[in-house]
PAZAPA-4460 file (N, C-alpha, C; in steps of 0.05 Angstrom, whole numbers, plus 32768, in hexadecimal, padded with zeros to 4 digits):
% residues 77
    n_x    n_y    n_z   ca_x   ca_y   ca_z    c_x    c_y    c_z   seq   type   mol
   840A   7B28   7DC3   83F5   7B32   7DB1   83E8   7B1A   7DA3     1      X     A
   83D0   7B1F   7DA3   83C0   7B03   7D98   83B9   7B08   7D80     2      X     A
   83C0   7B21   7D74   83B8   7B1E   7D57   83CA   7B10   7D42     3      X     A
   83B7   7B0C   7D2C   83CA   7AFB   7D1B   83D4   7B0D   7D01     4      X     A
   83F2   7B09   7D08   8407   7B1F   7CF4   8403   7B0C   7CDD     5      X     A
   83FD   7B1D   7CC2   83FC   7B12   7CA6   8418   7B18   7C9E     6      X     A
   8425   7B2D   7CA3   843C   7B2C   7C9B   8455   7B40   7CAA     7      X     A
   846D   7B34   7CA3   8483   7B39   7CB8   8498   7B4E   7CA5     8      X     A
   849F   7B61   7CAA   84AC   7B7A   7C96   84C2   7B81   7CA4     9      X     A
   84E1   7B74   7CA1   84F6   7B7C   7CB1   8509   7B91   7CA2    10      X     A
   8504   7BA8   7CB5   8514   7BC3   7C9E   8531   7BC8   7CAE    11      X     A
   8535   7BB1   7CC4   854E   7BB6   7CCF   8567   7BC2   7CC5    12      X     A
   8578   7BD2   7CCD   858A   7BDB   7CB7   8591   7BF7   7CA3    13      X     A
   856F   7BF6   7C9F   856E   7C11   7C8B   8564   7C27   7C92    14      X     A
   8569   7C3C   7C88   8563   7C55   7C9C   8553   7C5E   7C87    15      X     A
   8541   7C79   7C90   852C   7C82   7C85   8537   7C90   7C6E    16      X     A
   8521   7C8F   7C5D   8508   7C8C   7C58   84FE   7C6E   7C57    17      X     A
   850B   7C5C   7C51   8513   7C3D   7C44   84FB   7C30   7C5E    18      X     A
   84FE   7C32   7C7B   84E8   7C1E   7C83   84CF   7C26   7C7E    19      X     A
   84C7   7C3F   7C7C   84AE   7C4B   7C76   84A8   7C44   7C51    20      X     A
   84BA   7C40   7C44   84B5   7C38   7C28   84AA   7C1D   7C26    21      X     A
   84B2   7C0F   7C36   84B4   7BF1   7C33   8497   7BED   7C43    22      X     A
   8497   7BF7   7C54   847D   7BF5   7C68   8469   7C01   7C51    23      X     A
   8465   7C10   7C41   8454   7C13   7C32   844B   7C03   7C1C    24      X     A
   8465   7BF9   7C07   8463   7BE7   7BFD   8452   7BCF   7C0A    25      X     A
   845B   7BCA   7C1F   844F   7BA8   7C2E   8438   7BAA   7C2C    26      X     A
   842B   7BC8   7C3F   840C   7BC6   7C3B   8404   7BCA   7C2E    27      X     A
   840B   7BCD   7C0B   83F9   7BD3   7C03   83EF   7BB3   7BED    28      X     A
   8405   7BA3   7BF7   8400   7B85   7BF5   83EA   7B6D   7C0B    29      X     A
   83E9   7B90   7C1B   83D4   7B77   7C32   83AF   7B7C   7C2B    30      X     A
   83A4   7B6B   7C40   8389   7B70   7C30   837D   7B84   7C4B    31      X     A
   836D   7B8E   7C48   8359   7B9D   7C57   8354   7B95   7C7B    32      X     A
   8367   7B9B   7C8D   8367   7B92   7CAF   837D   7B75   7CAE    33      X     A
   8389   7B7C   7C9A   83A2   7B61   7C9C   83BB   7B79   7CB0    34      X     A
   83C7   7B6A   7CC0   83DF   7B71   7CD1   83F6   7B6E   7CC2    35      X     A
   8409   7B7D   7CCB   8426   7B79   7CC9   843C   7B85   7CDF    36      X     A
   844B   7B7B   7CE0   8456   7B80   7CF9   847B   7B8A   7CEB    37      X     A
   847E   7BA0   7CE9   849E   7BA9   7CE9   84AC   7BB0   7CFE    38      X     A
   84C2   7BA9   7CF3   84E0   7BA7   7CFD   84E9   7BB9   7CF4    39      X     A
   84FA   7BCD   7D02   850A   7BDE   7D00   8525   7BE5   7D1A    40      X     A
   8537   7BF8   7D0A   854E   7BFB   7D1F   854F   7C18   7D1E    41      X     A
   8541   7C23   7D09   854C   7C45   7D00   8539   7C4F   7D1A    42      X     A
   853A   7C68   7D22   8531   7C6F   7D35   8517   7C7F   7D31    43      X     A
   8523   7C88   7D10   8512   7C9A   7D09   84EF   7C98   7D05    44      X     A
   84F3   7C77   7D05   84D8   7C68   7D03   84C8   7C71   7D10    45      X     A
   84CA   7C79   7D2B   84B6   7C79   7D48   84AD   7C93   7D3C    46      X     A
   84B3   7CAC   7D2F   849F   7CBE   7D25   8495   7CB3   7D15    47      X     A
   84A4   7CA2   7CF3   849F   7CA5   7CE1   8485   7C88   7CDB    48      X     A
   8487   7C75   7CE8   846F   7C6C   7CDF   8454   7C6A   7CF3    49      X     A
   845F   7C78   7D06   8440   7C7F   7D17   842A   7C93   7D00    50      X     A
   8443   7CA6   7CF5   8438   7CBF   7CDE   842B   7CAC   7CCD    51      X     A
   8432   7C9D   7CBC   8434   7C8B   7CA5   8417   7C83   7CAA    52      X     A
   840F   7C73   7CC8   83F6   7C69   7CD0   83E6   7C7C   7CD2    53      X     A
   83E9   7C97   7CD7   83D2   7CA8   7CDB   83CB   7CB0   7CCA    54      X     A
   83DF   7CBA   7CB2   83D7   7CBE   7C96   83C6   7CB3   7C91    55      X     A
   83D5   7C9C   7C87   83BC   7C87   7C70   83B1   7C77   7C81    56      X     A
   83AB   7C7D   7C96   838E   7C6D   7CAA   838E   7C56   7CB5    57      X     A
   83AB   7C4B   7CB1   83AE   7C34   7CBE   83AF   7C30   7CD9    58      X     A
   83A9   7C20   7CE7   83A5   7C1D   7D0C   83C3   7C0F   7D11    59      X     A
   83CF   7C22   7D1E   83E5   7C15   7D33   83E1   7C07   7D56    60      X     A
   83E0   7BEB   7D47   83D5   7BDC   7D65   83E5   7BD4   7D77    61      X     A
   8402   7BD7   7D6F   841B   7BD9   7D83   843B   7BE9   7D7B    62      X     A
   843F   7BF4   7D89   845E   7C01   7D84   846A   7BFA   7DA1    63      X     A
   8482   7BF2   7D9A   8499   7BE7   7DB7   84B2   7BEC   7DAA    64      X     A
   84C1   7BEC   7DBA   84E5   7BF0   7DB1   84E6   7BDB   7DCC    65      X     A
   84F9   7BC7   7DB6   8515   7BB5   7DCA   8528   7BBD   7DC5    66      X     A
   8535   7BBE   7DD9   8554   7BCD   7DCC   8556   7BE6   7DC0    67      X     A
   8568   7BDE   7DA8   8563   7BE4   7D8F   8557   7BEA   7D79    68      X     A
   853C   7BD3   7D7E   8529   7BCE   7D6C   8513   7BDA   7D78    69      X     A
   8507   7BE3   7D5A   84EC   7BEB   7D56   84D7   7BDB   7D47    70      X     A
   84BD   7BD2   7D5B   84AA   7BC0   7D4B   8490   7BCE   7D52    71      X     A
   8480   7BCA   7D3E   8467   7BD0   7D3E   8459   7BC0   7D2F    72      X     A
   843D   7BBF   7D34   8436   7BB4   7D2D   841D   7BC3   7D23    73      X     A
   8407   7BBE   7D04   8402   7BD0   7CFC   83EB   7BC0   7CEF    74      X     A
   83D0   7BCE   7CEC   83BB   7BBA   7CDD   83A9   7BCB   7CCB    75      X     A
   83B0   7BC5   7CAE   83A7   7BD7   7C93   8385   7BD7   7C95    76      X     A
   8379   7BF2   7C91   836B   7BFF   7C95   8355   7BEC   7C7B    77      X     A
***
């Protein structure tokens, strides 16, 4: 991916609600089409912040699972 991530949000570890909390908090520290890219392991993610992006209008420009892990990548509206 050639875009450039402003910031990196690793919620490895914690189960929901906690990555979707944190993911909110971050963006609302970013500025207007700034990226961030999270890390997660909970599973619950893969519904809960695709929801999170459709809500509040944010564009999800990548979702992948390695393993374990859940990353996406996400660019504030």
């Amino acid at each position: 991916m050639n875009q450039h991530i402003k910031k990196y949000l690793d919620t490895s570890g914690l189960l929901c609600p906690e990555p979707v909390m944190l993911l909110h908090k971050a963006v609302r520290e970013l500025d207007s089409g700034d990226i961030i890219q999270v890390t997660a392991t909970d599973p619950s993610t893969t519904r809960d912040v695709p929801k999170f992006c459709l809500f509040l209008g944010h564009e999800m420009l990548e979702q992948r699972q390695d393993d374990d892990t859940y990353i996406y990548v996400i660019r504030k509206k």
